[in-house]
C-alpha positions as CSV (number, residue, x, y, z in Angstrom):
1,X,-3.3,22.5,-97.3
2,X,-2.6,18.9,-97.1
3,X,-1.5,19.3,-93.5
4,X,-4.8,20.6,-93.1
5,X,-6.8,17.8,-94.5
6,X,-5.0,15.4,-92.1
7,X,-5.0,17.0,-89.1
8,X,-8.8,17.7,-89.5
9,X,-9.2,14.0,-90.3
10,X,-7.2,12.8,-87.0
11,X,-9.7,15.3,-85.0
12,X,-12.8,13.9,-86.5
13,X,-11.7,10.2,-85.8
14,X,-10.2,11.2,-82.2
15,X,-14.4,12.7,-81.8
16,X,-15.2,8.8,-82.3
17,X,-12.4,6.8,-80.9
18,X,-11.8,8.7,-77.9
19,X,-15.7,8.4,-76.4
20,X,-15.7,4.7,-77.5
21,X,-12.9,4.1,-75.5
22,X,-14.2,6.3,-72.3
23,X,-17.4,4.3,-72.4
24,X,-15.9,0.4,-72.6
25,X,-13.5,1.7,-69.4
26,X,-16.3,2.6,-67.6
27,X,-18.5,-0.5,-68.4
28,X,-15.4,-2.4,-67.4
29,X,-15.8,-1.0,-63.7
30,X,-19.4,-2.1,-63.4
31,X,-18.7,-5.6,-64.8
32,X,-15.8,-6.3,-62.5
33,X,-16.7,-4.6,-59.0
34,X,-18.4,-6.6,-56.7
35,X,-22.3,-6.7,-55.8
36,X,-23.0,-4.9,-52.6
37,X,-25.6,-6.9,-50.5
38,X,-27.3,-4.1,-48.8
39,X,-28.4,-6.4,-46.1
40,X,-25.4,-7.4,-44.6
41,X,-24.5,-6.0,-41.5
42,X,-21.6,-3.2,-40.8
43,X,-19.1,-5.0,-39.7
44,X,-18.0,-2.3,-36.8
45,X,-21.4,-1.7,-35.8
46,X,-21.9,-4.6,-33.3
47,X,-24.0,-2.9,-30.9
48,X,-27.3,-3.9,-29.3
49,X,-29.3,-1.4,-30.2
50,X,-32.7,-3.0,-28.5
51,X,-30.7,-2.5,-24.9
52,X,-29.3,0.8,-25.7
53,X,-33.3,1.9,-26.4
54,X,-34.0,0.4,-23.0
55,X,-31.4,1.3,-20.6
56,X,-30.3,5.5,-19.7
57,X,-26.5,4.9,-20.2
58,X,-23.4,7.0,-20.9
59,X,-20.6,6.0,-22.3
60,X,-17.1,7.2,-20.8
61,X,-18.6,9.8,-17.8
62,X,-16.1,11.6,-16.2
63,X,-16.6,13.7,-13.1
64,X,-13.9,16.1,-11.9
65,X,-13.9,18.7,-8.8
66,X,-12.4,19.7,-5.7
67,X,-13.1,18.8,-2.0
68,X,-13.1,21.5,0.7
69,X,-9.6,20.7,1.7
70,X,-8.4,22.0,-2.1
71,X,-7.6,18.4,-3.3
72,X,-8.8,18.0,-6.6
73,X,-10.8,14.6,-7.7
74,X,-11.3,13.4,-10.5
75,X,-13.8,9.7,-11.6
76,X,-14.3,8.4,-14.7
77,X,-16.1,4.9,-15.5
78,X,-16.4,2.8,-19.1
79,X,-20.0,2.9,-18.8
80,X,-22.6,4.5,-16.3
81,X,-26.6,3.5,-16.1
82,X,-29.0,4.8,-14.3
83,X,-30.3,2.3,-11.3
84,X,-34.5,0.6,-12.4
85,X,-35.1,1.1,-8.9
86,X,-33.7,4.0,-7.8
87,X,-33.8,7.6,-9.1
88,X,-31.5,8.8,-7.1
89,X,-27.9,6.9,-8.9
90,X,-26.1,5.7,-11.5
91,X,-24.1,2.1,-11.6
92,X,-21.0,2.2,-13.4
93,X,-18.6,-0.2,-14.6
94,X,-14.6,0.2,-14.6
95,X,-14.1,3.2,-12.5
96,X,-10.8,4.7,-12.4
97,X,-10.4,7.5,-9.6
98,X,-7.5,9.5,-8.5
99,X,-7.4,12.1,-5.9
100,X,-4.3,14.7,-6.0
101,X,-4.2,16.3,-2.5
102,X,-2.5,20.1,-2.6
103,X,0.7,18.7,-0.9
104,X,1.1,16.6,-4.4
105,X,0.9,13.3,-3.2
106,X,-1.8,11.6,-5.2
107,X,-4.4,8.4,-4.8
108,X,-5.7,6.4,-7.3
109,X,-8.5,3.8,-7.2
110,X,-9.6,1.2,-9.6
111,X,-12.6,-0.8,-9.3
112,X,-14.9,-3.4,-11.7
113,X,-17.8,-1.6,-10.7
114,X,-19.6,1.2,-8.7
115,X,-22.6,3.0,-7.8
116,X,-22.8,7.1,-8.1
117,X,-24.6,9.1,-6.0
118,X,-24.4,12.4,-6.6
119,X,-27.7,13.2,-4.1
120,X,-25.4,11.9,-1.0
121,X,-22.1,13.7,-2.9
122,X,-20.0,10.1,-3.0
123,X,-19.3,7.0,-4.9
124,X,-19.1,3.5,-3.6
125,X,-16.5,1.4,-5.3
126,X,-17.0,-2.0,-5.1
127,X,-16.3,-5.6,-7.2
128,X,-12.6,-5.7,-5.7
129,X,-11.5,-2.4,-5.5
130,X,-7.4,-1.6,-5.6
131,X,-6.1,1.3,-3.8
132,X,-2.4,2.9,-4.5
133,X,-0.7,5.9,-3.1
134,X,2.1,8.0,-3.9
135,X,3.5,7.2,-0.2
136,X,4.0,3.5,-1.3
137,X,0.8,1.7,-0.3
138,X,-1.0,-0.7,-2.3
139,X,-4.2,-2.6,-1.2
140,X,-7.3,-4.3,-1.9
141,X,-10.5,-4.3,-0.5
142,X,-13.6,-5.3,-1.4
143,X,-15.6,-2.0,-1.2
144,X,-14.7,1.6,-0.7
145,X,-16.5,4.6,-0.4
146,X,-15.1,7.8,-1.6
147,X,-17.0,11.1,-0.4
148,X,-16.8,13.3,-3.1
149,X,-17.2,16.7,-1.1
150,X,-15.1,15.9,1.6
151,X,-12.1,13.9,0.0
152,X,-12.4,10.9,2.7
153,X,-12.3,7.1,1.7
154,X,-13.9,4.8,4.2
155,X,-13.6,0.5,3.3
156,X,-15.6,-0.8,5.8
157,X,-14.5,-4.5,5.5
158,X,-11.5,-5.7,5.2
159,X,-8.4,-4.4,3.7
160,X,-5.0,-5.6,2.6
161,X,-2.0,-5.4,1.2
162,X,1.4,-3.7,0.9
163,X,2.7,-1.1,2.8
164,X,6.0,0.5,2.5
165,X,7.4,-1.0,5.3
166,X,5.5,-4.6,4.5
167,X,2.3,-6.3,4.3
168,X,-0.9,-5.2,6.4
169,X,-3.9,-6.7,6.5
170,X,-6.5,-4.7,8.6
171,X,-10.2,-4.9,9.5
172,X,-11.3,-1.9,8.4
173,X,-9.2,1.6,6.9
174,X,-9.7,5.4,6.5
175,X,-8.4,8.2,4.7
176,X,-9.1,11.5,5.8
177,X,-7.6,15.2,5.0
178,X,-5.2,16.1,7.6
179,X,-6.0,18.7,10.0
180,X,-4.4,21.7,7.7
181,X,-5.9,20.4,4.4
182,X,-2.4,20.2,2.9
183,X,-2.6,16.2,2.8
184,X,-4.2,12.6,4.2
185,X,-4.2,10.2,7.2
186,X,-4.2,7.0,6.4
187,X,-6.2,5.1,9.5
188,X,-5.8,1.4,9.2
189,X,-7.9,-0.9,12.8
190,X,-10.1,-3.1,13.6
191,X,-7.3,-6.0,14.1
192,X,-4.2,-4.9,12.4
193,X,-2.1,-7.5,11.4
194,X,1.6,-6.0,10.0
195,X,4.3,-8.4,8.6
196,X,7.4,-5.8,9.0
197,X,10.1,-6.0,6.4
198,X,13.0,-3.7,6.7
């Protein structure tokens, strides 16, 4: 009976003790975190929200397709916005192209900025444009327009670089699907200058 008398008594004091204790833990946590200033601003949210509202813009567009040759294409850009005076295309900055003809041999371009126009099925690359190919040509130019339909890229100014069998520089420089549609000519005139280096 005794036993009895002293567990019962450790149960009634544990009824006391035990929520005394819960509550002075949990007033502890209020006292000691930190005061949160619901004014201050997220810290990853630095975006201007005033331009977003007045600009049409996308974030990371990507367009992909194939030309009638059976060369797949594929353009994406960091940013695309739709053009105040025009409805008819979108400028775009840091576009990354690459065009895979059916033969394997692949093209890619990279450019600071860009204009698409998907009413005239192409998209001028401009802001120093850089051109590779899987054949071992790399070059620069200063604008280059890539016809989305047909797979062609025309620079109308100037063009140089490396070539795999040296430096070019030329006045002007095409690429076209060959005649089968299996691959691409590369058409470099309008003065070519070529530094040979075997």
């Amino acid at each position: 009976m005794a036993y009895d008398n002293s567990h019962t008594r450790l149960v009634g004091w544990a009824k006391i003790v035990l929520p005394l204790i819960a509550l002075a833990l949990l007033s502890t946590i209020f006292l000691i975190s930190r005061r949160i200033d619901p004014s201050a601003a997220i810290p990853y949210a630095k975006v201007d929200v005033e331009k977003l509202a007045r600009e049409n813009a996308l974030t990371r567009p990507e367009y992909a397709g194939m030309t009638r040759s059976g060369a797949t294409l594929s353009v994406t850009a960091q940013q695309a916005r739709t053009v105040a005076t025009s409805t008819d295309g979108a400028s775009a900055d840091q576009i990354a192209a690459k065009l895979t003809t059916r033969d394997g041999k692949v093209t890619d371009l990279n450019s600071k900025q860009g204009l698409f126009r998907p009413d005239q099925s192409k998209v001028v690359l401009s802001g120093g444009v850089a051109l590779q190919t899987s054949d071992g040509y790399r070059m620069h130019s200063d604008l280059i327009d890539l016809q989305t339909a047909l797979g062609t890229m025309i620079s109308p100014g100037p063009v140089q670089g490396q070539a795999p069998f040296g430096t070019l520089d030329a006045g002007a420089m095409t690429m076209t699907p060959t005649e089968d549609g299996k691959g691409h000519d590369l058409v470099f005139n309008e003065g070519v200058k070529l530094i040979y280096q075997p």
